[in-house]
N, C-alpha and C positions, 0 to 999 in steps of 0.2 A: 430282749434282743439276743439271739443266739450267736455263740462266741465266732462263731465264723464270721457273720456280720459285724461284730466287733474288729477283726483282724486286715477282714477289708477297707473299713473305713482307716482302718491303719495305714495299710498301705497307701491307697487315697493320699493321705494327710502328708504321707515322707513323699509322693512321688509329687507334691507340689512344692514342700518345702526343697527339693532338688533342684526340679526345671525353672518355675519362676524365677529364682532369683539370675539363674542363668540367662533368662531371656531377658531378664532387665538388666542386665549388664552389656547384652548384646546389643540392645537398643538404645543403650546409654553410650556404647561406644559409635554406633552410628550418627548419634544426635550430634557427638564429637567431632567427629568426622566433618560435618557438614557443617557444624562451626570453623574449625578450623581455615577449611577449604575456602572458605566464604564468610569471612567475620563479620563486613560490614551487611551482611544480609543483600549486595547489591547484585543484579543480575545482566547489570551489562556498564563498562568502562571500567576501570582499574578496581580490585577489589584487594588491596594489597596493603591494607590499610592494619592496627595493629590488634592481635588476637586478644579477644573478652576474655583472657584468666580467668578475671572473679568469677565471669557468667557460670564458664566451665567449669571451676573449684566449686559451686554455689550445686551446676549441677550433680556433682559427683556426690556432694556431702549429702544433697536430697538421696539419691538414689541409693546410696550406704546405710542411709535410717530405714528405708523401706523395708529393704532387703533384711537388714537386719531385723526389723519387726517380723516381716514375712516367716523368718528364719526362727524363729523363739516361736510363735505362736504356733503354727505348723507342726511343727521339731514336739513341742511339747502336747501336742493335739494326737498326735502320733503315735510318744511312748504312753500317753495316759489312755488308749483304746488300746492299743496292745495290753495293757496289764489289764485291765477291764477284762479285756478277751481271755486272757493268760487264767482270771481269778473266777471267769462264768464258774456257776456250779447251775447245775439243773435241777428243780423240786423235783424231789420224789413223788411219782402217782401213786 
């Protein structure tokens, strides 16, 4: 593979390790949201009933391992094709 395509796939790897995790946060705060707002999951007569903590702490901790997995594997997907890239040498013809 020539080091260029080494370096792309690099960047590849950091520009997921970046945005993902941000859109899972973003989405994990929406998910919040709409617990919050609406605990009992009811959609009509008093919904005022008292907020799923655990649910919420349960989801947070889920989506803090992902992330975190996302984040290491990615991260280190990353700098190991940069040095790849970094160490290409070409055979001589």
């Amino acid at each position: 593979m020539h080091h260029k395509a080494y370096f792309a796939l690099a960047a590849v790897f950091l520009v997921i390790a970046v945005i993902v995790p941000t859109i899972l946060f973003f989405l994990q705060a929406q998910n919040d949201l709409v617990i919050i707002k609406n605990p009992a999951g009811m959609y009509t007569g008093n919904a005022t009933s008292n907020t799923p903590t655990s649910q919420v702490q349960q989801s947070h901790t889920n989506t803090l391992i992902i992330v975190a997995v996302i984040e290491v594997v990615f991260g280190f997907l990353s700098v190991l094709f940069m040095y790849l890239g970094y160490k290409h040498v070409h055979p001589t013809h």
